[in-house]
PDB file of N, CA, C, O and CB in Angstrom:
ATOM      1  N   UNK A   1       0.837  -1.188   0.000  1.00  0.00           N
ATOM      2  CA  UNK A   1       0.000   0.000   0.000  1.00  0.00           C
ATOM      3  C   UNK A   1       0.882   1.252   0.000  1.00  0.00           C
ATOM      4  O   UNK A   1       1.936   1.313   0.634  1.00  0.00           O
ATOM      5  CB  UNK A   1      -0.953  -0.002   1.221  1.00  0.00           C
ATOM      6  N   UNK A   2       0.359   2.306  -0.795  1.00  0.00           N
ATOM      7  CA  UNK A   2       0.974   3.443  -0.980  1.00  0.00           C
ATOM      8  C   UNK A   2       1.042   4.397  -0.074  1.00  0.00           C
ATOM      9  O   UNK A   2      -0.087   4.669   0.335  1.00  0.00           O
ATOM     10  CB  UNK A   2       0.584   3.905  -1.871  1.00  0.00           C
ATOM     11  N   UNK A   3       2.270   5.322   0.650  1.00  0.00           N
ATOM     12  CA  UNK A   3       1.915   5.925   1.617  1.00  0.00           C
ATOM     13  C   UNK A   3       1.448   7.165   1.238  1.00  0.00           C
ATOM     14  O   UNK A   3       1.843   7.704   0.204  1.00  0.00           O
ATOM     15  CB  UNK A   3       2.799   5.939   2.463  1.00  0.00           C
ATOM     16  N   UNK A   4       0.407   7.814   2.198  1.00  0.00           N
ATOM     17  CA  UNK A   4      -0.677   9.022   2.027  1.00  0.00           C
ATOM     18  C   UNK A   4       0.497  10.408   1.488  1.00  0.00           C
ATOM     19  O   UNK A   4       1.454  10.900   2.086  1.00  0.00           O
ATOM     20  CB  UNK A   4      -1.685   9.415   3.923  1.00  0.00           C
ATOM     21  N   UNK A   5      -0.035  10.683   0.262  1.00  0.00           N
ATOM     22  CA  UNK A   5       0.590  12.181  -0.265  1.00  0.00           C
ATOM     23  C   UNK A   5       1.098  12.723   0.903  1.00  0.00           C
ATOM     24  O   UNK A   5       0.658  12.317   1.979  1.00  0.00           O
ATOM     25  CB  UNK A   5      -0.516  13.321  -0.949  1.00  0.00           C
ATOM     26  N   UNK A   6       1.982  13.602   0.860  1.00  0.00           N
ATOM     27  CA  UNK A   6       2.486  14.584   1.453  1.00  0.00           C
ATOM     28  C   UNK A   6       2.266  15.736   0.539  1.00  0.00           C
ATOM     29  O   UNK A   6       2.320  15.736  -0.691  1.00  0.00           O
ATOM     30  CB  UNK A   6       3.813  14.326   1.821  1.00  0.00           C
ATOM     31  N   UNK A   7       1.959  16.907   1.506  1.00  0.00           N
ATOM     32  CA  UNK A   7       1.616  18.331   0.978  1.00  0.00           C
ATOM     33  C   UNK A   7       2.402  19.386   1.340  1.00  0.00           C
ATOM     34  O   UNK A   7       2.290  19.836   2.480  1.00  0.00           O
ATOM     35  CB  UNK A   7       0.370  18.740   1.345  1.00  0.00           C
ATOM     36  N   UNK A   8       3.085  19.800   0.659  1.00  0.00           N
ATOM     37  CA  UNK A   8       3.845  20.900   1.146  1.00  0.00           C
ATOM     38  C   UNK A   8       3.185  22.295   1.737  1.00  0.00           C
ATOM     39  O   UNK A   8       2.083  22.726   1.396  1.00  0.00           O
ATOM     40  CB  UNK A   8       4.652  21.219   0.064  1.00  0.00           C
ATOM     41  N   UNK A   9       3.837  22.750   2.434  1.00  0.00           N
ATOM     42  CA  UNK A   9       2.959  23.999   3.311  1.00  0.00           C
ATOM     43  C   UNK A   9       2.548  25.230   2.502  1.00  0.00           C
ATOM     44  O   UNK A   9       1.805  26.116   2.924  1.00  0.00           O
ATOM     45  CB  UNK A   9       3.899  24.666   4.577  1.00  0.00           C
ATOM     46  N   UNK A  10       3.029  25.195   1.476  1.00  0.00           N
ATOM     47  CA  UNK A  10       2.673  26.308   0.547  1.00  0.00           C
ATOM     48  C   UNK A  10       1.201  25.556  -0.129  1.00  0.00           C
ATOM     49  O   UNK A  10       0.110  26.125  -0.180  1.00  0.00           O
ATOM     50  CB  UNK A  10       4.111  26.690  -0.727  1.00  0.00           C
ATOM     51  N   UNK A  11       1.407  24.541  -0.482  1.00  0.00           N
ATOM     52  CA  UNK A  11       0.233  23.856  -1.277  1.00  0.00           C
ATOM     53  C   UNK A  11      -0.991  23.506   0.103  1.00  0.00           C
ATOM     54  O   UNK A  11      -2.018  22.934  -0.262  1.00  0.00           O
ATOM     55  CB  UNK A  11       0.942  22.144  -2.226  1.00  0.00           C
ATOM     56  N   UNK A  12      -0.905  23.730   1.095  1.00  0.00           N
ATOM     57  CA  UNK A  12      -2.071  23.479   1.613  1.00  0.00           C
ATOM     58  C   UNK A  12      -2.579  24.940   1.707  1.00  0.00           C
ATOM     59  O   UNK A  12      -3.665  25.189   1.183  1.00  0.00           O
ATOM     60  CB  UNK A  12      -2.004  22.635   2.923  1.00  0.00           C
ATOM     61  N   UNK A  13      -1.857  25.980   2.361  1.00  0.00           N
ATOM     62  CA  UNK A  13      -2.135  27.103   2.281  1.00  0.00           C
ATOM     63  C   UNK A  13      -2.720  27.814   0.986  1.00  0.00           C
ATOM     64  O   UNK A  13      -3.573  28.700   1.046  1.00  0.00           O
ATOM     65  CB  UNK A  13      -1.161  27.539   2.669  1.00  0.00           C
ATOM     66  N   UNK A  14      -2.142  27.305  -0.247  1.00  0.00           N
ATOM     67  CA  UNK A  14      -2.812  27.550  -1.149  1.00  0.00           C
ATOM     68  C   UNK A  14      -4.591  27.088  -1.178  1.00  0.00           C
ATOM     69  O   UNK A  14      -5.575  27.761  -1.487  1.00  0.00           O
ATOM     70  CB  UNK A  14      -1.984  27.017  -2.079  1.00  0.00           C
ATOM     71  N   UNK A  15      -4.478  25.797  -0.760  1.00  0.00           N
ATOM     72  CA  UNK A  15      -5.944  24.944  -1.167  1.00  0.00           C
ATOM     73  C   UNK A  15      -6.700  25.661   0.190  1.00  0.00           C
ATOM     74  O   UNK A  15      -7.920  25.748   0.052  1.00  0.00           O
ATOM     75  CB  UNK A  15      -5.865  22.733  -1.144  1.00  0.00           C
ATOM     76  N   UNK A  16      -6.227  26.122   1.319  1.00  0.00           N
ATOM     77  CA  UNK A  16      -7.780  26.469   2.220  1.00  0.00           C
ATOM     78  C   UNK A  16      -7.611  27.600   2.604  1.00  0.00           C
ATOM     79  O   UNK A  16      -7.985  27.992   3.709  1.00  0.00           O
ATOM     80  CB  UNK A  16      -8.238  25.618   3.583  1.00  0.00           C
ATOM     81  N   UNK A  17      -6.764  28.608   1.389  1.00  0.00           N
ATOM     82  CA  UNK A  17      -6.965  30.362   1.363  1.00  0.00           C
ATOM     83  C   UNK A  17      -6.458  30.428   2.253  1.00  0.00           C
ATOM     84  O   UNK A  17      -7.245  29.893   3.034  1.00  0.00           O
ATOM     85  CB  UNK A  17      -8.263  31.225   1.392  1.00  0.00           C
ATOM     86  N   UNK A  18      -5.773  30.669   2.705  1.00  0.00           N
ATOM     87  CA  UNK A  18      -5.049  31.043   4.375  1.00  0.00           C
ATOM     88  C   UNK A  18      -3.554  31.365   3.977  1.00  0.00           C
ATOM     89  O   UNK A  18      -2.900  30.928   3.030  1.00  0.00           O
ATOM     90  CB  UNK A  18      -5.046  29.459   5.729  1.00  0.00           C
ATOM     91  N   UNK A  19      -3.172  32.329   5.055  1.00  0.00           N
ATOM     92  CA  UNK A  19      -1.760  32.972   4.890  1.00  0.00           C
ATOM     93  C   UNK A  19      -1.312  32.238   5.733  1.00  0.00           C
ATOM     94  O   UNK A  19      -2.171  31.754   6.470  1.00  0.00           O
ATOM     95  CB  UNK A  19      -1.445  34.472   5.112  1.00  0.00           C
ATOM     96  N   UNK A  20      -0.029  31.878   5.978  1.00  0.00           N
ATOM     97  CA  UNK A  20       0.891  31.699   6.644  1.00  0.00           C
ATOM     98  C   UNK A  20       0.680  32.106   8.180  1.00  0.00           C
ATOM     99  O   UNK A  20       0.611  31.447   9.218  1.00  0.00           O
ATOM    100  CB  UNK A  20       1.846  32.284   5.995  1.00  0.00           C
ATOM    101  N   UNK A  21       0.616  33.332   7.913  1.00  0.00           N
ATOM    102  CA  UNK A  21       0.566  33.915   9.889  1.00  0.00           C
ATOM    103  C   UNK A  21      -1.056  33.525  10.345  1.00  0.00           C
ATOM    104  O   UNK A  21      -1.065  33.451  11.574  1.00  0.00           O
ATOM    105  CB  UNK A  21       0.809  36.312  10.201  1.00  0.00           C
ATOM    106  N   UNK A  22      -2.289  33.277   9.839  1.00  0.00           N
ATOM    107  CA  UNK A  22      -3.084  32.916  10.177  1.00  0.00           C
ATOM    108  C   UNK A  22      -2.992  31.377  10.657  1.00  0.00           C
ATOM    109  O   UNK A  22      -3.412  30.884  11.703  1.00  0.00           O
ATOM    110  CB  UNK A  22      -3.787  33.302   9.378  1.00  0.00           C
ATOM    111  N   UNK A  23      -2.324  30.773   9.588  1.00  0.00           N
ATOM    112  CA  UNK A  23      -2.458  28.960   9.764  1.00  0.00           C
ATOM    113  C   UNK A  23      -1.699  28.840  11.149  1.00  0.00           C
ATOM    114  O   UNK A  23      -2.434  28.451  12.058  1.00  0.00           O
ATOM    115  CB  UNK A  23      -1.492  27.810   8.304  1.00  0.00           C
ATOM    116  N   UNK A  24      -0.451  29.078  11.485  1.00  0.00           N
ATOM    117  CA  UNK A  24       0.006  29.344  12.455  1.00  0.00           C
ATOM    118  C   UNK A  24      -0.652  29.703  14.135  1.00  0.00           C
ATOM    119  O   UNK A  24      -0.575  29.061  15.183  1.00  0.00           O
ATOM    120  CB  UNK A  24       0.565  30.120  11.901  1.00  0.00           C
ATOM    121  N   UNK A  25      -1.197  30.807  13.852  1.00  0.00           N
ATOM    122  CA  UNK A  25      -2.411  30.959  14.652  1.00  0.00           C
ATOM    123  C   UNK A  25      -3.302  30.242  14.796  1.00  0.00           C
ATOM    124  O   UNK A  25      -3.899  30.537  15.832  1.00  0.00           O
ATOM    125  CB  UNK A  25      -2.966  31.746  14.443  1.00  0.00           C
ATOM    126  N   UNK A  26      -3.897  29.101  14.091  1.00  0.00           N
ATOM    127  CA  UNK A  26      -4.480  28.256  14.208  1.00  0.00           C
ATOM    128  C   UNK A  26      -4.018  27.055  15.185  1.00  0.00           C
ATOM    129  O   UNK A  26      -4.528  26.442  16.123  1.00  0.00           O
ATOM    130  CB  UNK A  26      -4.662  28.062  13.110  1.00  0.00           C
ATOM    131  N   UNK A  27      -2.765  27.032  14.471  1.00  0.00           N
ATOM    132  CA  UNK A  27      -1.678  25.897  14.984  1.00  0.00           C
ATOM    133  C   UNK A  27      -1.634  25.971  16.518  1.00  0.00           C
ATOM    134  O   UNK A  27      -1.881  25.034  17.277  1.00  0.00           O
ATOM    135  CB  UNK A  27      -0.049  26.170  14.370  1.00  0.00           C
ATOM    136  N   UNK A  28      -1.225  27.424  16.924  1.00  0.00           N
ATOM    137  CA  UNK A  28      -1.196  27.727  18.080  1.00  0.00           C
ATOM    138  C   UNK A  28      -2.200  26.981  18.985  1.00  0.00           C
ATOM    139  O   UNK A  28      -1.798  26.251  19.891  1.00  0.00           O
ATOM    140  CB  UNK A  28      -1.298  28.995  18.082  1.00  0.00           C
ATOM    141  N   UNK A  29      -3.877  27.224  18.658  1.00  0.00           N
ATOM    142  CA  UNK A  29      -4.418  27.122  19.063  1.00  0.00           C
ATOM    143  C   UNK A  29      -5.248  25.992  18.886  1.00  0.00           C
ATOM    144  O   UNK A  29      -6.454  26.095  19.109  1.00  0.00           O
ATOM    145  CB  UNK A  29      -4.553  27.927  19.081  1.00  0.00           C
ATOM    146  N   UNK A  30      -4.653  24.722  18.440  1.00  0.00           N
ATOM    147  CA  UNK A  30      -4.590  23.092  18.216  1.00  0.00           C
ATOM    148  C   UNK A  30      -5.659  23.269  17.329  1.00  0.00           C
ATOM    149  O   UNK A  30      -6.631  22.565  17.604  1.00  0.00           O
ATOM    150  CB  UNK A  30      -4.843  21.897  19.578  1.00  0.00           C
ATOM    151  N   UNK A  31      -5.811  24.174  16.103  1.00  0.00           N
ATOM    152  CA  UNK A  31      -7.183  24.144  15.337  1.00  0.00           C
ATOM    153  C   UNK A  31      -6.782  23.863  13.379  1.00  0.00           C
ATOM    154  O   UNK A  31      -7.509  24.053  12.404  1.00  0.00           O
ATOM    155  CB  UNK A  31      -8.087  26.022  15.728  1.00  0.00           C
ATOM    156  N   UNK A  32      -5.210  23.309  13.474  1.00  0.00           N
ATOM    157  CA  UNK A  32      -4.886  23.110  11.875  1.00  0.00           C
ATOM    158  C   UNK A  32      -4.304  21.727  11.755  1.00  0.00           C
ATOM    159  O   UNK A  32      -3.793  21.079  12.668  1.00  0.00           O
ATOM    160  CB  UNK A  32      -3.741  24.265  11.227  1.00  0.00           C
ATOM    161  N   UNK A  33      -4.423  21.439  10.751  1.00  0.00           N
ATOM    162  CA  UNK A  33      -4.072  19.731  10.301  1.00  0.00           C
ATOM    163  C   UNK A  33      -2.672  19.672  10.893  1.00  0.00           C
ATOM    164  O   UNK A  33      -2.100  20.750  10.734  1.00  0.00           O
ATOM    165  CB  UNK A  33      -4.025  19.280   8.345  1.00  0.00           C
ATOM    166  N   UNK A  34      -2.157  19.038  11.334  1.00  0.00           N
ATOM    167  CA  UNK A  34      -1.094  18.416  11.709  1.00  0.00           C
ATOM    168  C   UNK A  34       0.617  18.515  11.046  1.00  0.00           C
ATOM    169  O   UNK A  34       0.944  17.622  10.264  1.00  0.00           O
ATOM    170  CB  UNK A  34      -1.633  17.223  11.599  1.00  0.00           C
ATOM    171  N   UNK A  35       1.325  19.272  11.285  1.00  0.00           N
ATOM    172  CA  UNK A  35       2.124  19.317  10.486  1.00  0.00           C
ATOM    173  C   UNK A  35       3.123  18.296  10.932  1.00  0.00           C
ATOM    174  O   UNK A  35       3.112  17.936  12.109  1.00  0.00           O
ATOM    175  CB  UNK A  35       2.500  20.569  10.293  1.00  0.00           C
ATOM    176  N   UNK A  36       4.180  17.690   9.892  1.00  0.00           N
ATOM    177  CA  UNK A  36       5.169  16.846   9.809  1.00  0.00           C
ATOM    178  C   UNK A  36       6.190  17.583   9.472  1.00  0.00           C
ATOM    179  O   UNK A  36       6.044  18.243   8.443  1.00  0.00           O
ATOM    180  CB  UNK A  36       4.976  15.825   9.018  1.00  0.00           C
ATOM    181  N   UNK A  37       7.662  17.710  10.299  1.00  0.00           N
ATOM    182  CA  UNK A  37       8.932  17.917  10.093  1.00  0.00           C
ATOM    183  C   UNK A  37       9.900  16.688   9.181  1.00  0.00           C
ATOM    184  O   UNK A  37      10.630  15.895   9.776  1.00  0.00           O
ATOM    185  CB  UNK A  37       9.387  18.140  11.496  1.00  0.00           C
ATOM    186  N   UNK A  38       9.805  16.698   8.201  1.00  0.00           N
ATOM    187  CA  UNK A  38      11.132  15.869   7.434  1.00  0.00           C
ATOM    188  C   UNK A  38      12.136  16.393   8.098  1.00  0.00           C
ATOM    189  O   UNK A  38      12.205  17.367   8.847  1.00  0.00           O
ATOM    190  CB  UNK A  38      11.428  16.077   5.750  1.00  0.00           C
ATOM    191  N   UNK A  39      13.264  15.269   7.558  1.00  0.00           N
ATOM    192  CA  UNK A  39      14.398  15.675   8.116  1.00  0.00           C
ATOM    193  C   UNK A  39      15.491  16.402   7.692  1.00  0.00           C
ATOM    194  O   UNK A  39      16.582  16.369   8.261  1.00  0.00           O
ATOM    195  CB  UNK A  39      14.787  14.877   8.440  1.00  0.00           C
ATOM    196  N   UNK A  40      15.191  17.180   6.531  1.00  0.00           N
ATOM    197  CA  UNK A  40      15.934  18.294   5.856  1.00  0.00           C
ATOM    198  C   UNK A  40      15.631  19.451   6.623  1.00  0.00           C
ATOM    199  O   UNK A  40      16.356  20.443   6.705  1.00  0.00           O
ATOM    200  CB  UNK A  40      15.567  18.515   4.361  1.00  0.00           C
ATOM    201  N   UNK A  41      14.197  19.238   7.355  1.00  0.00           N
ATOM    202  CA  UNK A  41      13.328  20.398   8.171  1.00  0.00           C
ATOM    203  C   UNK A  41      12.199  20.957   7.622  1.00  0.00           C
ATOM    204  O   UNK A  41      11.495  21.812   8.159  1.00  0.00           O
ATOM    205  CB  UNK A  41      14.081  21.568   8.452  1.00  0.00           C
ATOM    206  N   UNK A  42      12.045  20.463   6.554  1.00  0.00           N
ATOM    207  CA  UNK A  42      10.492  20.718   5.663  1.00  0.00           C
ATOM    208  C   UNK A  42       9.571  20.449   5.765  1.00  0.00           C
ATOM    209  O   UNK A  42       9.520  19.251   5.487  1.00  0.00           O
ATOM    210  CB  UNK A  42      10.233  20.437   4.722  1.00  0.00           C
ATOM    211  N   UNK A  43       8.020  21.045   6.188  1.00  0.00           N
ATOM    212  CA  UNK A  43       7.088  20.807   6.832  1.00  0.00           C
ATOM    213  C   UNK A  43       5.971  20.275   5.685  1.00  0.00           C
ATOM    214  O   UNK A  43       5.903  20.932   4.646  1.00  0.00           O
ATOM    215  CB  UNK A  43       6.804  22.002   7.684  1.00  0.00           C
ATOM    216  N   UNK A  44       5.446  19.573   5.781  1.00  0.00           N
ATOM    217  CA  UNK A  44       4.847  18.940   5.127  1.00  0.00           C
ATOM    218  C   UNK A  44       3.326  18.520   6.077  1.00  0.00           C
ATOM    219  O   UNK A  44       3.225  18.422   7.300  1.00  0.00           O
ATOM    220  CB  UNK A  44       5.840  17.896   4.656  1.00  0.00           C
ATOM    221  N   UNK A  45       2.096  18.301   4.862  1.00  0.00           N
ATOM    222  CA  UNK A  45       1.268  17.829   5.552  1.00  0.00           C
ATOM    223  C   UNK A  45       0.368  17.163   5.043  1.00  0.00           C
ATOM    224  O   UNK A  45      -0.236  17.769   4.157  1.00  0.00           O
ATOM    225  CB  UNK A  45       0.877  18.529   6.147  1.00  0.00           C
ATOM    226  N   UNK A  46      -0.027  15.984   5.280  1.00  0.00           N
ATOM    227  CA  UNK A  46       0.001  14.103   4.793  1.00  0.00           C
ATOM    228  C   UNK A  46      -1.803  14.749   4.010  1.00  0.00           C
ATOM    229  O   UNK A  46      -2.413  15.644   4.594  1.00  0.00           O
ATOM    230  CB  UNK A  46      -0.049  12.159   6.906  1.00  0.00           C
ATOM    231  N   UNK A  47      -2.233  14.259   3.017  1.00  0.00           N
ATOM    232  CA  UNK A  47      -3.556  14.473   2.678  1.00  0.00           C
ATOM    233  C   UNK A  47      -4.360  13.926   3.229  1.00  0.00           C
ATOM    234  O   UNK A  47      -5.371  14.628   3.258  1.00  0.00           O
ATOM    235  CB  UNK A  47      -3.833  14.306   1.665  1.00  0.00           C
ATOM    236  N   UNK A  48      -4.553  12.588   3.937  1.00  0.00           N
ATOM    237  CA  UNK A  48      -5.231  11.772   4.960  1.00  0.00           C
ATOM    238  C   UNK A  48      -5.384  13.040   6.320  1.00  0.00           C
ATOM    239  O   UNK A  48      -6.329  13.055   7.109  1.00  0.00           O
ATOM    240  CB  UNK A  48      -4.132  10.176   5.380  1.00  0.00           C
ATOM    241  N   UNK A  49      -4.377  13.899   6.332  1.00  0.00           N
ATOM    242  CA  UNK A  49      -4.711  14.707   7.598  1.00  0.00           C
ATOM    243  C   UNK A  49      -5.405  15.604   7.358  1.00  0.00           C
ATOM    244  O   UNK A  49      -6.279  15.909   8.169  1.00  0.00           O
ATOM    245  CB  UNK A  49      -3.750  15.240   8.294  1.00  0.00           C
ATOM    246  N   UNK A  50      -5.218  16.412   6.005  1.00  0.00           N
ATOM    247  CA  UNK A  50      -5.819  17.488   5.790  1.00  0.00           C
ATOM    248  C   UNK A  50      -7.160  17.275   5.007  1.00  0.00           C
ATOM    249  O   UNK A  50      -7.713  18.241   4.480  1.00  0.00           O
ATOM    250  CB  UNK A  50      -4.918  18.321   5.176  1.00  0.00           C
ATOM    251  N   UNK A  51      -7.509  16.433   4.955  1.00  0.00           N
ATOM    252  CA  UNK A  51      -8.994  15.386   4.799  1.00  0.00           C
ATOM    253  C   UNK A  51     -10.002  15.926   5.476  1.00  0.00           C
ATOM    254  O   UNK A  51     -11.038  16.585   5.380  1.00  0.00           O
ATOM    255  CB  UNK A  51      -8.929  13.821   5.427  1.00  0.00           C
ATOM    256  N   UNK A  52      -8.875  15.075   6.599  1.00  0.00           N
ATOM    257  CA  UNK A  52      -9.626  14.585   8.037  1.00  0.00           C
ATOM    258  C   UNK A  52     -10.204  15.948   8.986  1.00  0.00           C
ATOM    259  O   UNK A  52     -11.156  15.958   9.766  1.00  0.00           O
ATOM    260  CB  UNK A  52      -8.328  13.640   9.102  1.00  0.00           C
ATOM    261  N   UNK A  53      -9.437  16.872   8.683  1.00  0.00           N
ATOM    262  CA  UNK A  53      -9.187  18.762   9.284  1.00  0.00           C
ATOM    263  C   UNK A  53     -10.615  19.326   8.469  1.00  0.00           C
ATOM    264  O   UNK A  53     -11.583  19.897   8.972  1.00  0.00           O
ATOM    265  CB  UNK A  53      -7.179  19.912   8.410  1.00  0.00           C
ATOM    266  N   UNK A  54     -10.394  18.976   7.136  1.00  0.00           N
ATOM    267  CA  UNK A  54     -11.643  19.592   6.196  1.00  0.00           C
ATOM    268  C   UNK A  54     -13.268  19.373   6.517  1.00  0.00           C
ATOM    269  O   UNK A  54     -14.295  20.045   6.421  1.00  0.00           O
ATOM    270  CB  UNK A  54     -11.470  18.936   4.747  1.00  0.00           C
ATOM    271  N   UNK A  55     -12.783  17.654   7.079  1.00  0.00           N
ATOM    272  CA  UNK A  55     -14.423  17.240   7.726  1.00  0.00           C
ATOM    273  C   UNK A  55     -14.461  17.686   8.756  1.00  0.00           C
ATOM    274  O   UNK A  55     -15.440  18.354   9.089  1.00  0.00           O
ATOM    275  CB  UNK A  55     -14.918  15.794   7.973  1.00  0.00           C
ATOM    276  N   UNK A  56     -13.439  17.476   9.583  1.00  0.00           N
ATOM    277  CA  UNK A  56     -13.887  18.166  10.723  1.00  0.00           C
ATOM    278  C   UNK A  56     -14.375  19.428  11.005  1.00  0.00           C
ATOM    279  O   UNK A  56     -15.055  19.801  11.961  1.00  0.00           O
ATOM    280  CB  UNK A  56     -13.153  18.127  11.351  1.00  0.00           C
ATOM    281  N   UNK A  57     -13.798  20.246   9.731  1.00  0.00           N
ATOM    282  CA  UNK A  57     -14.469  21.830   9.711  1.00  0.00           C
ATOM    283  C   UNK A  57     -15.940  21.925   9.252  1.00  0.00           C
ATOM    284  O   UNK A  57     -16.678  22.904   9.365  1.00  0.00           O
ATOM    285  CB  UNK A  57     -13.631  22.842   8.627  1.00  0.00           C
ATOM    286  N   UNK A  58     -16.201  20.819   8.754  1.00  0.00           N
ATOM    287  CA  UNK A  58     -17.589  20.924   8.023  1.00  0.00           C
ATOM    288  C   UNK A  58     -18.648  20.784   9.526  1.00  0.00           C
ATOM    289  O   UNK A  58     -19.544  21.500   9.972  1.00  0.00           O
ATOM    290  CB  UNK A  58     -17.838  19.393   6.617  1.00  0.00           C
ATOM    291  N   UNK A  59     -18.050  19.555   9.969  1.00  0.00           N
ATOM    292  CA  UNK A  59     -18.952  18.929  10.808  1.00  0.00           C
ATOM    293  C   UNK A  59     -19.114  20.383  11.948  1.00  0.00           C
ATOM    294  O   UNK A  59     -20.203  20.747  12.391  1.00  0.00           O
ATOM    295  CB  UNK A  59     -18.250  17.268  11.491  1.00  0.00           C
ATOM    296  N   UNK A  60     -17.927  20.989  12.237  1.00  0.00           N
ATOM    297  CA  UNK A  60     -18.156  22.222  13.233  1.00  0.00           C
ATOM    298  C   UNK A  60     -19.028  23.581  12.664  1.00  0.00           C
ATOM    299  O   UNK A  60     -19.118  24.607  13.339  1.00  0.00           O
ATOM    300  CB  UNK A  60     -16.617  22.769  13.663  1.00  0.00           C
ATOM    301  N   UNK A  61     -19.548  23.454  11.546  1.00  0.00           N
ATOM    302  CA  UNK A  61     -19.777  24.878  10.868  1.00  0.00           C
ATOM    303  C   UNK A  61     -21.187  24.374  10.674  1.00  0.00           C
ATOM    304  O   UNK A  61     -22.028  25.259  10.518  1.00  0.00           O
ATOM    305  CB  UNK A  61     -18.784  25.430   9.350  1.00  0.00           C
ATOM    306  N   UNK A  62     -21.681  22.913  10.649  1.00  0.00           N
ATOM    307  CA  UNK A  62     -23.035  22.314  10.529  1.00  0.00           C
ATOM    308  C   UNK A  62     -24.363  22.374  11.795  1.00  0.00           C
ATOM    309  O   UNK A  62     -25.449  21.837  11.577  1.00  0.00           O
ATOM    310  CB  UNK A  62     -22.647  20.849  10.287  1.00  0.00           C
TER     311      UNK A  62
END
């Protein structure tokens, strides 16, 4: 089995309109998909997570 995409932090920020200093702020406040440190130091974030973040926003806005 194939492991789940990885998304780079520019490409998620792109897909749910959000700047940088907002997502962050989110982060802060345990409310954004999960980020992953590679080990070059590149943050990345798995599409299974940012899925999972999207429903969960639905289900909170319903």
């Amino acid at each position: 089995m194939a492991s789940p995409k990885k998304l780079k932090l520019a490409e998620v920020l792109d897909e749910i309109d959000m700047s940088r200093a907002a997502f962050y702020r989110m982060r802060a406040r345990g409310q954004a998909p999960r980020l992953q440190r590679l080990p070059n130091g590149h943050l990345r974030v798995s599409r299974d997570d940012l899925d999972a973040w999207w429903a969960a926003c639905e289900q909170r806005a319903a």
